[in-house]
C-alpha positions, 0 to 999 in steps of 0.5 A: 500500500506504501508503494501505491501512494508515490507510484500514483503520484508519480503517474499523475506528475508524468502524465500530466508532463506529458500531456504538457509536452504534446500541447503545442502539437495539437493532440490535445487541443479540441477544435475551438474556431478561431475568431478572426473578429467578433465586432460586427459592423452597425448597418442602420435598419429601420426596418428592424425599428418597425418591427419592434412596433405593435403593428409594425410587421404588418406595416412592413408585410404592406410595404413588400405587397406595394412593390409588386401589387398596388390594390391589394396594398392599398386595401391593406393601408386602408385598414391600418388607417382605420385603425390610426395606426399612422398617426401612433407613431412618426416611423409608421406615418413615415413608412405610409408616405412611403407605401403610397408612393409606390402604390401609386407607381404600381397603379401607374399614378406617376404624379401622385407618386411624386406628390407622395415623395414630395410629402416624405420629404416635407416630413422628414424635414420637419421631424429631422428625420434624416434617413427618410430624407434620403430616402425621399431623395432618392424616389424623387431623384428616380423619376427625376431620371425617367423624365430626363431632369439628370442634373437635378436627379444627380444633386438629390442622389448625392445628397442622399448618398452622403447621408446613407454613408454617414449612417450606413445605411446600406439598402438605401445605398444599393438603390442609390448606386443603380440610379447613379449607374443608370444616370452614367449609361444615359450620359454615355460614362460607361466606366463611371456606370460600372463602378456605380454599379459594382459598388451596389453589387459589393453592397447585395453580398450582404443583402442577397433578398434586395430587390435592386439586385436584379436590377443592377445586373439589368442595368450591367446589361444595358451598358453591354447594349451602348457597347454593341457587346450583344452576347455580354448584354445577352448573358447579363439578361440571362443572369438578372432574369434568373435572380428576378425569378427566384426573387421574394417579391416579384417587381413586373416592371423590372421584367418588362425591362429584360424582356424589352433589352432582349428585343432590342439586342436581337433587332440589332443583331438581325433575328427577328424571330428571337426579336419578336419573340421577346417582344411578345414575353415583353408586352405579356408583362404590361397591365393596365396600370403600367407606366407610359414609360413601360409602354412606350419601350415596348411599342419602341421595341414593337416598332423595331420588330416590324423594321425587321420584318419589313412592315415598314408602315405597321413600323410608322403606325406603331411609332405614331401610336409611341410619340402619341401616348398621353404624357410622353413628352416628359420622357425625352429618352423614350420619345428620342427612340420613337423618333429614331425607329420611326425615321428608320423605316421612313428611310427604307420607304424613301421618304427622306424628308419625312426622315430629316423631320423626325431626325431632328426631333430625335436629336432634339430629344436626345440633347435633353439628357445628353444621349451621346449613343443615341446622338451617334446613331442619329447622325449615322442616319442623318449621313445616309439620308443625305448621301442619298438626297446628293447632299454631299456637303451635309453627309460628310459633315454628319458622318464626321460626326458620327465617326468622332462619337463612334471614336469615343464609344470605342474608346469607352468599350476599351475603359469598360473592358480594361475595368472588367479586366483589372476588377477581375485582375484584383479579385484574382489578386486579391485571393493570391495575396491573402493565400500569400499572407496565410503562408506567410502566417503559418509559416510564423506559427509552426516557428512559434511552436517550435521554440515553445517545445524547446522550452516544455521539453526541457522541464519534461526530459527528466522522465521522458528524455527518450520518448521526448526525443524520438517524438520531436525529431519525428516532428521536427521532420514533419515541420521541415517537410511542411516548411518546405511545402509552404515555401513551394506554395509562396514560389507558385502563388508568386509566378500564378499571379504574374501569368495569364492563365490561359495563354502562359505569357506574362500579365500586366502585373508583371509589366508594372514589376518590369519597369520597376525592375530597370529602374534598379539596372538602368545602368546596365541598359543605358547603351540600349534602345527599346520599341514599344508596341501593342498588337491586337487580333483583327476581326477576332470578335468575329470568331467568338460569335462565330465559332465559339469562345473555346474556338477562340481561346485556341487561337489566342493560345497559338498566337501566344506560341508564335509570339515566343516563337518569333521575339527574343527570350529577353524581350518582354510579351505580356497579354493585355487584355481579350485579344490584346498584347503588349511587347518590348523589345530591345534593340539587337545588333544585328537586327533592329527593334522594328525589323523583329516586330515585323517578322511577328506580325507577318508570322501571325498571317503567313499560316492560317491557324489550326483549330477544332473549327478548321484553319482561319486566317489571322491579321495583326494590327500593331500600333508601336513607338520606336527608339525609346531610351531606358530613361523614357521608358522608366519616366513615361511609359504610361505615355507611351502605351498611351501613344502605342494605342492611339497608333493601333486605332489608326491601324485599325481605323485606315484598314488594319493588318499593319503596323503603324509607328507614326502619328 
């Protein structure tokens, strides 16, 4: 029994060491999540407030029922007022000015809708009711839009977006954005309109339900329609159709809209089956209580259905019946389009007067709101009529209109695609940086562990130096072997966020590193000359809608061969975006800058290109600044990509397949 005692003593102690030891290897630890942060950040919700109210539930089950059916939410208003629920308490008289606005919008009563906001804005002011100002604000900034007032929309948009921020609150902040996106797309800033708009979609990750939600990828879509980007704008549709659909609450309206883009890209594409086709789904959707502005879109996209068709005067009928809607004066953007359509099939039946007339009424219409993609179009047909009436003066004089704001509009597609790029080139990066630093943290962590067991396995060697000992060389190994795998991880992480995926060449991530990098070793490179030059596929959209995106990704991967195939391993190629690409190259003995950038581009067309759709021909455009030293080339190259451009528009404008280096 004497010998009990100690030995169980001596149990608990070396059990107790032993588990010691093992802690920081993780055998004993159970698996407790980490918490990164436990603050959760204070959005601003009166719906929340509302519901804490006796009625307030019902108040807000009104408010959802008004978005998408207006009798049945003004019955239910009815028998809150009876109640006197809206004089209880300033939150619910509030939340009925609010639901009487959009009741009256669903039953098309577009000035009471107004009226209504006005009467928000009145009470807001009155009860210094800030968060109900912005959001009077913002209605009012809406219809301030549709009815082509964008200067007036855009003080009370920001008015209302600079109360929101203050305090966050974030559902009003998403309509705010996709009316500040849809101002931008009228105005023709497409790149403005995507950042609008991206920013509300940051916003819906953490409000999935918004009703705006489908409506900001609509609207995504419609900037795709200015771009003439139809199979992008087809594919927002899509997107903004399915969220539509397995949305709470059902908006007809925002539907009504889908359907009518979708006509409209079809007209533009040519199909007038799958045109009408969407026009008809589009004009199922109208009720009786629809707003004229839904009913003319519709009659619009009608119009353009019968051009199509080649019901010319069925086209001019239904355009009359357009310009002819009680009220559509007020809708400058809609009524601008009517005359376009109605001019258009004016046009095929000869009447070139009657054209001019409506032309100029477009115009007129569309100077209102500064439609600068609607302008272009107009003075496109403009040209046309007068080609055809031997006005030759006056057709060249519009053409030259149209061919500077179709400059512009190409130049915008560039902005747009290059944003799209690098807001996924960050997305991409931003998942590689945070990789980087979570290796970077564990690699820290495992140190950290080590040394803790140097230290516990000291106290612990005086009863189990041997099983401490094989145990921690076992894990040592382990740890190295870890390390080394880290280590590799980071290498990898390094080269994949310096490399376009699909082509194998550099990005332009790298590029920016490049220049970097000769700042430290221009001393090395001061005897040298660079060219600058950006090369772009002609025609290779062409492809794409022809054979398929999997049919062009071959192409670009095979140029990408040719490219390596043809330049120097020291100079530098990088993929700039879609079918665009950067190359420097420097000056050889031998053989000039300019001479190697020859035998690229004429490498490209010498072979057709090999794909599962057969062999197509290829043609380069490249735009190039030649004998460019390195201390240029450090200080501006953002100039000279910029110069490198505009030579590849005028390759491109003057008939492509060349290489131009001159202004």
């Amino acid at each position: 029994m004497k010998v009990i005692k100690p030995v169980s003593i001596v149990l608990v102690v070396g059990v107790s060491l032993l588990l010691f030891i093992l802690r920081p290897f993780g055998f004993t630890d159970k698996d407790v999540p980490i918490e990164i942060g436990t603050a959760t950040e204070n959005i601003f919700s009166p719906d929340a407030a509302l519901a804490e109210l006796p009625y307030g539930n019902a108040v807000l089950a009104a408010r959802d029922i008004s978005r998408f059916d207006g009798e049945e939410a003004l019955l239910r208003i009815d028998l809150l007022d009876q109640r006197g629920t809206f004089q209880a308490h300033p939150l619910y008289q509030a939340y009925y000015f609010m639901i009487m606005n959009n009741i009256m919008l669903r039953l098309g009563r577009i000035d009471d809708a107004v009226a209504y906001a006005n009467q928000l804005l009145d009470y807001a002011k009155e009860n210094n009711m800030q968060w109900v100002k912005a959001s009077a604000l913002s209605e009012l900034a809406i219809e301030r839009t549709k009815r082509g007032e964008l200067d007036i929309a855009l003080v009370y948009l920001n008015e209302s977006v600079r109360i929101s921020k203050e305090i966050n609150y974030q559902g009003l902040l998403i309509k705010s954005y996709n009316t500040l996106g849809v101002i931008s797309n009228i105005s023709g800033d497409y790149a403005k309109a995507q950042t609008y708009l991206h920013n509300g979609l940051k916003l819906v990750e953490s409000n999935p339900e918004h009703l705006y939600y489908s409506k900001i990828i609509a609207n995504l879509a419609l900037i795709y329609i200015y771009l003439e980007e139809w199979h992008k704008a087809l594919e927002y549709i899509e997107k903004s159709k399915h969220i539509y659909k397995n949305g709470r609450w059902l908006e007809p309206s925002i539907m009504t809209i889908l359907l009518s883009n979708e006509s409209h890209v079809y007209f533009r594409l040519g199909d007038a089956v799958q045109a009408r086709r969407a026009y008809s789904q589009a004009d199922e959707t109208l009720v009786k209580e629809s707003s004229l502005r839904l009913q003319s879109i519709v009659s619009n996209e009608l119009s353009n259905v019968l051009y199509l068709e080649q019901q010319y005067e069925a086209a001019i009928a239904e355009s009359n019946r357009c310009l002819n809607l009680v009220g559509i004066q007020a809708l400058p953007l809609q009524r601008g389009n009517c005359y376009t359509s109605k001019a258009r099939s004016e046009i095929k039946l000869e009447n070139y007067f009657t054209a001019l007339h409506d032309l100029d009424d477009a115009i007129a219409e569309n100077n209102k709101i500064s439609n600068s993609v609607s302008l272009s179009g107009n003075h496109k047909l403009l040209s046309e009529v007068h080609e055809e009436l031997g006005n030759d003066i006056e057709a060249l004089q519009f053409f030259k209109l149209y061919y500077i704001e179709n400059k512009k509009a190409l130049f915008d597609q560039r902005q747009s695609e290059l944003y799209m790029l690098e807001e996924s080139f960050n997305a991409e990066n931003s998942r590689n940086t945070l990789a980087l630093l979570k290796t970077q943290n564990d690699l820290k962590d495992l140190e950290l562990e080590r040394q803790k067991l140097g230290v516990r396995v000291v106290f612990g060697m005086i009863f189990f130096v041997l099983l401490s000992l094989g145990y921690v060389i076992r894990k040592n190994a382990t740890i190295a072997k870890k390390n080394e795998r880290l280590q590799c991880s980071n290498t990898d992480l390094v080269e994949l966020s310096t490399r376009d995926a699909l082509t194998g060449l550099y990005n332009r991530r790298h590029f920016d590193d490049y220049i970097r990098g000769l700042k430290q070793d221009s001393a090395f490179y001061h005897n040298s000359n660079f060219t600058l030059a950006i090369m772009d596929l002609d025609h290779f959209k062409m492809i794409n809608d022809s054979h398929g995106h999997d049919v062009g990704d071959e192409v670009l991967i095979e140029v990408a061969k040719r490219f390596l195939q043809y330049l120097p391993s020291s100079d530098l190629i990088v993929r700039w975006g879609g079918e665009e690409f950067v190359c420097l190259i420097e000056h050889q003995d031998d053989i000039t800058s300019l001479e190697q950038l020859k035998k690229v581009w004429s490498a490209i067309k010498a072979v057709p290109f090999t794909t599962s759709a057969g062999d197509i021909e290829i043609t380069l455009s490249i735009g190039a600044v030649t004998d460019i030293s390195v201390v240029q080339l450090i200080a501006r190259h953002a100039t000279l990509i910029k110069r490198a451009d505009d030579r590849l528009y005028k390759a491109k404008q003057s008939g492509r397949d060349q290489i131009i280096t001159i202004d």
